[in-house]
matplotlib code that plots the C-alpha trace (Angstrom):
import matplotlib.pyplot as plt

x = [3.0, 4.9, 8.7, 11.6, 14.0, 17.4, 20.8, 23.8, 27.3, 25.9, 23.1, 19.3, 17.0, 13.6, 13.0, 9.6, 8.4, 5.5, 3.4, 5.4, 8.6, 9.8, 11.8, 13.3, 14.4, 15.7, 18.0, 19.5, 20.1, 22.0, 23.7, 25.1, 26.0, 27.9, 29.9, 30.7, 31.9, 34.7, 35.9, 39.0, 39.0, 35.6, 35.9, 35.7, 33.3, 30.1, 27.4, 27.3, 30.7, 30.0, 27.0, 28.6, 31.1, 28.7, 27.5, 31.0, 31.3, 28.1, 27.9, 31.8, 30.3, 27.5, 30.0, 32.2, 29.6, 28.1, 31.8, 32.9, 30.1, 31.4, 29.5, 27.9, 26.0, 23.0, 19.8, 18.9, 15.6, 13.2, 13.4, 17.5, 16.8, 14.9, 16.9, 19.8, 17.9, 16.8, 20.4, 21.9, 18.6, 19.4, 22.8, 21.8, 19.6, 22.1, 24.9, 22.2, 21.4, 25.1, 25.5, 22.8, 23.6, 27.4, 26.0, 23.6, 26.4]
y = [-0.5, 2.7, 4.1, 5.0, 7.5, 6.5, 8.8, 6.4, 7.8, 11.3, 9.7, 9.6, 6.1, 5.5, 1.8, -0.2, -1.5, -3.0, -0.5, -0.1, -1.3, 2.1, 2.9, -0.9, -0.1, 3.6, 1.9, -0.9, 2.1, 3.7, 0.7, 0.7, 4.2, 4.1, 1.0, 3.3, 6.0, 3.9, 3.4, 5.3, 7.1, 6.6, 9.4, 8.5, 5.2, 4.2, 4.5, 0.7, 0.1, 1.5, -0.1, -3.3, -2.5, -1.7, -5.3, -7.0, -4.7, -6.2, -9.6, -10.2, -8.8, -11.1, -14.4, -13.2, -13.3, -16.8, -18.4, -16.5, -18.0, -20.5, -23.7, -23.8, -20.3, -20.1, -20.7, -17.7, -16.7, -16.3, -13.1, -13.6, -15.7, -14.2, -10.9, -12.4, -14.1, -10.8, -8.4, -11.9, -11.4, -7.3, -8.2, -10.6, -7.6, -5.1, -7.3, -8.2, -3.8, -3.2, -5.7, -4.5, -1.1, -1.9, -3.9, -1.1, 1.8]
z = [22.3, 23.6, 22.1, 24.2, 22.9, 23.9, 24.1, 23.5, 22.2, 21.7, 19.3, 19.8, 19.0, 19.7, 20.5, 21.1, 23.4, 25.6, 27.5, 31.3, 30.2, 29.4, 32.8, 32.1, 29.0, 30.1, 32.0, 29.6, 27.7, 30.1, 30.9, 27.1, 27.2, 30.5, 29.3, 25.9, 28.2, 29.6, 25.8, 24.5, 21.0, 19.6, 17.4, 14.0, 14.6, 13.1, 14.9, 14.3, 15.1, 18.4, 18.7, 18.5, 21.1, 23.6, 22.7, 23.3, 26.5, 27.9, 26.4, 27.8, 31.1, 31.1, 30.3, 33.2, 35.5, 34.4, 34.4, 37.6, 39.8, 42.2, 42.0, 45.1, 44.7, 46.2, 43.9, 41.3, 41.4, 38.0, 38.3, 38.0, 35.3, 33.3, 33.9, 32.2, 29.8, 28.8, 28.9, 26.8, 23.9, 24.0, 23.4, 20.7, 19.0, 19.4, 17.5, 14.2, 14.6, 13.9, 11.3, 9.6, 9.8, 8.8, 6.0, 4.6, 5.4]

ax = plt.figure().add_subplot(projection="3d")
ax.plot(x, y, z, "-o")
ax.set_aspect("equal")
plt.show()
């Protein structure tokens, strides 16, 4: 098991993860973080809060694409797959963080 420390909003978490998934998970991070740089007026959020919009950002972004793709698109890989299957779990995990964080705050 290794830890990843993640800078998202101007905040700082350490997340686990599997041994060689560190760059991976650099990189989701950043992902969230660039999608909360496109937001207007944060100030004054909770971490959660802003947590949770990252969340919407991507989840909305991940819908788009799956609804956008004309039917005849050629065949996604497993790798494609299990790529979305994995941004649509983060998502999933980052909504219950900021609930529970909202919840205890």
């Amino acid at each position: 098991m290794s830890n990843v420390t993640l800078e998202i909003a101007g905040r700082r978490y350490t997340i686990a993860c599997a041994e060689g998934e560190e760059p991976h998970i650099e990189m989701l991070g950043a992902s969230i973080h660039n999608k909360l740089t496109q937001l207007d007026n944060l100030t004054g959020q909770s971490p959660e809060r802003i947590l949770l919009y990252g969340a919407l950002l991507l989840a909305d972004e991940l819908h788009e694409t799956k609804t956008s793709a004309p039917a005849a698109a050629p065949q996604t890989t497993g790798a494609d797959d299990d790529q979305a299957r994995r941004l649509e779990e983060l998502a999933d995990k980052l909504e219950g963080m900021a609930s529970q964080l909202e919840a205890a705050g």
